[in-house]
TIKOLTI-397225 format. One line per 8 residues: their letters; for each residue x, y, z of C-alpha. Coordinates in steps of 0.1 Angstrom, whole numbers, plus 5000, padded with zeros to 4 digits. Layout:
REM residues N
a	X:Y:Z  ...
***
This chain:
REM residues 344
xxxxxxxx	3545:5240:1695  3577:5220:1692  3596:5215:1726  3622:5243:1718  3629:5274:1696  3653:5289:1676  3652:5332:1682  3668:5357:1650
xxxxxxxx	3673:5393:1657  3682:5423:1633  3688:5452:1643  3690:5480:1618  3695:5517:1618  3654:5521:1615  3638:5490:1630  3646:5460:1652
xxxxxxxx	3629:5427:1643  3628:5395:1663  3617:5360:1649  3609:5330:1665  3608:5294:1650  3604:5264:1664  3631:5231:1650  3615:5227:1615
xxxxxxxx	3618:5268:1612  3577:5274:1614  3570:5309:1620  3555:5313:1656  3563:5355:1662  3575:5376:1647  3581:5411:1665  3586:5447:1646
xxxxxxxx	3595:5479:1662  3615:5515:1659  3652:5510:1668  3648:5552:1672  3684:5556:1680  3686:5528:1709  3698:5497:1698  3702:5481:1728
xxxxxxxx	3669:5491:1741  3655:5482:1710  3667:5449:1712  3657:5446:1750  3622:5451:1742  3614:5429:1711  3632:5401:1732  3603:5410:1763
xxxxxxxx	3579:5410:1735  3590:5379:1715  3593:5362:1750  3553:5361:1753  3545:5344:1726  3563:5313:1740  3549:5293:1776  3575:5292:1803
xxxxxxxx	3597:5263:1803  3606:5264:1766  3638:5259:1758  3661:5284:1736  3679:5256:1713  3698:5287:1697  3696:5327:1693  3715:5343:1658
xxxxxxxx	3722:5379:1650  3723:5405:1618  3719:5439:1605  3739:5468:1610  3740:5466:1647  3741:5427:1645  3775:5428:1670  3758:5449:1695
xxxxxxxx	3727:5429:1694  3750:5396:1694  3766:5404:1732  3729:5417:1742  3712:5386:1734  3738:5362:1736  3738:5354:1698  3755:5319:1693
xxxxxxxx	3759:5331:1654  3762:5364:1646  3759:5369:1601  3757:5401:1579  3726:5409:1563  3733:5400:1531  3739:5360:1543  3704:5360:1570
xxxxxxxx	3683:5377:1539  3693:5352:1515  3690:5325:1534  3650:5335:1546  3649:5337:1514  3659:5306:1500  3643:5290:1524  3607:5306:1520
xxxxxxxx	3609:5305:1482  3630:5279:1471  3632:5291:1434  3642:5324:1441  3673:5336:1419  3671:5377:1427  3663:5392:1462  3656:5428:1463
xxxxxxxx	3656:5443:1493  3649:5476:1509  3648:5492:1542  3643:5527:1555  3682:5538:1554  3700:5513:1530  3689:5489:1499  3706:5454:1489
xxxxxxxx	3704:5432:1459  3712:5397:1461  3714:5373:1432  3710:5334:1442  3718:5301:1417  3706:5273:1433  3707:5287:1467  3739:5301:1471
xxxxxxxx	3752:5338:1467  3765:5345:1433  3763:5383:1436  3752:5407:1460  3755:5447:1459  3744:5474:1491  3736:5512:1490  3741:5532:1522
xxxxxxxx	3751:5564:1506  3722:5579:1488  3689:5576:1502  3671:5580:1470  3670:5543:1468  3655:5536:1498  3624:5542:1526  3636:5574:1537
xxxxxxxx	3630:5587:1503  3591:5581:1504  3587:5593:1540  3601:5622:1533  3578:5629:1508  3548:5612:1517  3551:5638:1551  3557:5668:1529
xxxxxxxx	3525:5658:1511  3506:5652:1542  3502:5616:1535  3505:5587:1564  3537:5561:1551  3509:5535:1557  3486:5549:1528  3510:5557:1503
xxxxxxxx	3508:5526:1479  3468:5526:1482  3466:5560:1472  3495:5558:1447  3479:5524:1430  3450:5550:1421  3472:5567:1394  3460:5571:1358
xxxxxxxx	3485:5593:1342  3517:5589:1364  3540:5620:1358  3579:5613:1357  3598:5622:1388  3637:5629:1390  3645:5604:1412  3681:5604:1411
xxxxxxxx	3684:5626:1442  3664:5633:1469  3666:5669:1468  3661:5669:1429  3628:5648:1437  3616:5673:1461  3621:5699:1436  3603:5679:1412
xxxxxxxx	3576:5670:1431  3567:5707:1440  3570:5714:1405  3549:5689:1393  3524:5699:1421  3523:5735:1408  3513:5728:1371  3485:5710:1385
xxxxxxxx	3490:5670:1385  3464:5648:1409  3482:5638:1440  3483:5599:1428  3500:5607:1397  3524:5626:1416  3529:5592:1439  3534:5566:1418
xxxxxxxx	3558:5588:1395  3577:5589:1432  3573:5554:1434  3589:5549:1400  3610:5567:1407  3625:5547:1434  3625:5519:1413  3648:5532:1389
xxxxxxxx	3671:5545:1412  3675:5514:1425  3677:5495:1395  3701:5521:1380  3726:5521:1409  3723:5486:1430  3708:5469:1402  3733:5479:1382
xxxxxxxx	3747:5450:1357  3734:5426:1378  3722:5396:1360  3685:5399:1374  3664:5364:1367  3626:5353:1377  3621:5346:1410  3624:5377:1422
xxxxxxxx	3618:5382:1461  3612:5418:1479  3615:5419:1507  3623:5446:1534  3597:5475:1549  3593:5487:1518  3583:5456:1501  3547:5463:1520
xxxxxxxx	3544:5494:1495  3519:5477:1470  3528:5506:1447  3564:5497:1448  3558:5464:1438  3539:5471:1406  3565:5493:1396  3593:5472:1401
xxxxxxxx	3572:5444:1380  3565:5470:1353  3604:5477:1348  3614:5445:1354  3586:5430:1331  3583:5399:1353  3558:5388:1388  3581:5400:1420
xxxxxxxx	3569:5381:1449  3567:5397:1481  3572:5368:1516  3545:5367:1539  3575:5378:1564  3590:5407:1540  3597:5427:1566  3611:5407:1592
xxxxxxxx	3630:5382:1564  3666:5391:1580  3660:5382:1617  3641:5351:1600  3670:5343:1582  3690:5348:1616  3670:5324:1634  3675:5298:1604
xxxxxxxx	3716:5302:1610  3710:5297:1645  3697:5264:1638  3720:5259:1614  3751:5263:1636  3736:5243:1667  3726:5215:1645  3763:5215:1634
xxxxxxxx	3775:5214:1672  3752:5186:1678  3770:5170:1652  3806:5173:1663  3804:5173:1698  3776:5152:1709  3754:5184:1721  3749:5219:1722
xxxxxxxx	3740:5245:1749  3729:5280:1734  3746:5311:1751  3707:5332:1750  3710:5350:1778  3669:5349:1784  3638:5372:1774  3646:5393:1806
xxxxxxxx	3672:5410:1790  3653:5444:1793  3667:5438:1831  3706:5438:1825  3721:5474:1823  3747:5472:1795  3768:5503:1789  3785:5511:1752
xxxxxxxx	3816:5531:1751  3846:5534:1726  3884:5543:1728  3908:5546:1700  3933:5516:1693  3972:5532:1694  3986:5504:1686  3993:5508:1645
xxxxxxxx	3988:5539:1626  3952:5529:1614  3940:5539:1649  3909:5525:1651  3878:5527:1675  3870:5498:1693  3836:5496:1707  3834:5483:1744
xxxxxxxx	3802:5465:1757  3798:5460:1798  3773:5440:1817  3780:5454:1852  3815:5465:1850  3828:5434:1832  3837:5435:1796  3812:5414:1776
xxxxxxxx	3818:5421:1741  3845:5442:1717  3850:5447:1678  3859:5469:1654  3897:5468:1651  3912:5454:1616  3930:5431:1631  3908:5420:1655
xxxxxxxx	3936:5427:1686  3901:5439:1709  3875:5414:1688  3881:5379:1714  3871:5385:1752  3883:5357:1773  3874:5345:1805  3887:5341:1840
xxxxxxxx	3876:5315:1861  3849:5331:1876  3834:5333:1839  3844:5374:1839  3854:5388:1810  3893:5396:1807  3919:5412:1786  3941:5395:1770
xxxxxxxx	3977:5394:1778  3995:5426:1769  3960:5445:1756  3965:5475:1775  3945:5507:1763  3969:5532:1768  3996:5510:1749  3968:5500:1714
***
């Protein structure tokens, strides 16, 4: 192992994912587990986890953040870069397949499409409205048909005469389904018209006008869906390559920032010290509230993280009034001057 590492988390609405990497960005761990609800718990315990595969002594060289929850995780871990999704995903992917020019991506709640030209962003689009598109949409009916998530794509790779599913809406795909169950179909053909489904749902709605060129990466949870692939290379009509890291590819891209952003410190000020605050970070009580900014008409809610009754961490005012916490010299969080709650 290299004398230090470089840690990414996401957190999204479904799962929390930790990386680790030591300085050339080889893969050591890679951690995978249920957010269920409690993002700070989730991230608590894939740091515990992700802090075993490591001997004691190593240093933390730098620690990055993304997904949904990506601030929240940020103050938890002490995130020395904190990126959206759409920059950690493109840049696992870039870096794991260096032709890549499309990334498809899709978790359990939302789906993203990314278009690359010579590594850099050109396009991107996100769904977080309709869950037709996404994970969610084969649970559902993988439970209704009594089939573990796991086996879906085995079971739907079996299918011989795959019967066309409306897939434009979940609840029309139900119907469907029970339909198509009712005049008789086998339960694979059933599948992988559910898995086509999805693919043109997505392709129809994310995908839409975007300029969509080989490589193609998928990645995501669903991107272990074997079924999923083959339909998306049958309407494509072109390979889709799915990362030996698929499902962890945004806190991999996360850890590659991390790197990115300490190397750059290194560079302009002689060294840098990460901010991690350790892999015992299951031990420090953190409490999430919100209040209601007064101070403009666009009243908005600023979330509020404390680590024992200091302020650690705020965001989510436009213009960013609540988003810096300064210090005191005791190295406690404090206001800033005039930020009074009552006042906005």
């Amino acid at each position: 192992m290299a004398q230090g590492v470089y840690i990414g988390i996401d957190v999204g609405s479904v799962s929390t994912n930790v990386a680790l990497t030591d300085e050339n960005g080889k893969v050591l761990k890679t951690v995978y587990m249920r957010t269920r609800g409690q993002p700070i718990a989730a991230t608590q315990e894939a740091l515990q986890q992700a802090g075993k595969a490591i001997p004691e002594g190593c240093p933390v060289l730098g620690a990055g953040a993304t997904g949904s929850a990506r601030q929240l995780a940020g103050v938890v871990a002490g995130a020395d870069v904190i990126k959206n999704e759409i920059t950690a995903h493109a840049v696992a992917s870039a870096s794991v397949l260096p032709d890549v020019q499309t990334v498809i991506e899709i978790g359990g709640q939302d789906s993203k499409i990314i278009i690359l030209r010579h590594g850099v962003i050109a396009d991107f689009a996100m769904n977080t409205v309709c869950a037709a598109g996404t994970g969610s949409f084969l649970d559902q009916q993988a439970a209704r048909l009594g089939i573990p998530i796991e086996e879906f794509g085995a079971i739907a790779l079996k299918a011989t005469s795959p019967v066309r599913i409306a897939g434009r809406c979940t609840v029309f795909a139900e119907s469907d389904m029970v339909h198509k169950q009712q005049l008789g179909h086998k339960r694979e053909d059933i599948m992988y018209g559910l898995c086509q489904a999805l693919v043109r749902n997505y392709l129809n709605n994310v995908g839409r006008g975007k300029d969509i060129r080989p490589k193609v990466a998928f990645q995501g949870g669903v991107a272990g869906n074997l079924a999923i692939r083959k339909a998306f290379e049958e309407a494509l009509q072109m390979e889709v390559f799915v990362p030996p890291y698929h499902d962890c590819m945004g806190a991999l891209g996360a850890a590659f920032l991390a790197r990115e952003e300490m190397e750059y410190r290194r560079r302009k000020n002689g060294t840098a010290v990460s901010s991690f605050r350790g892999f015992n970070a299951k031990d420090l009580a953190f409490q999430a509230s919100s209040f209601e900014c007064r101070h403009c008409p666009n009243h908005c809610e600023i979330i509020e993280i404390k680590l024992q009754d200091r302020v650690v961490g705020r965001w989510g005012s436009r213009c960013r009034r609540w988003e810096v916490v300064t210090r005191d010299e005791e190295g406690q969080a404090a206001q800033k001057p005039g930020q009074d709650r009552r006042a906005g």
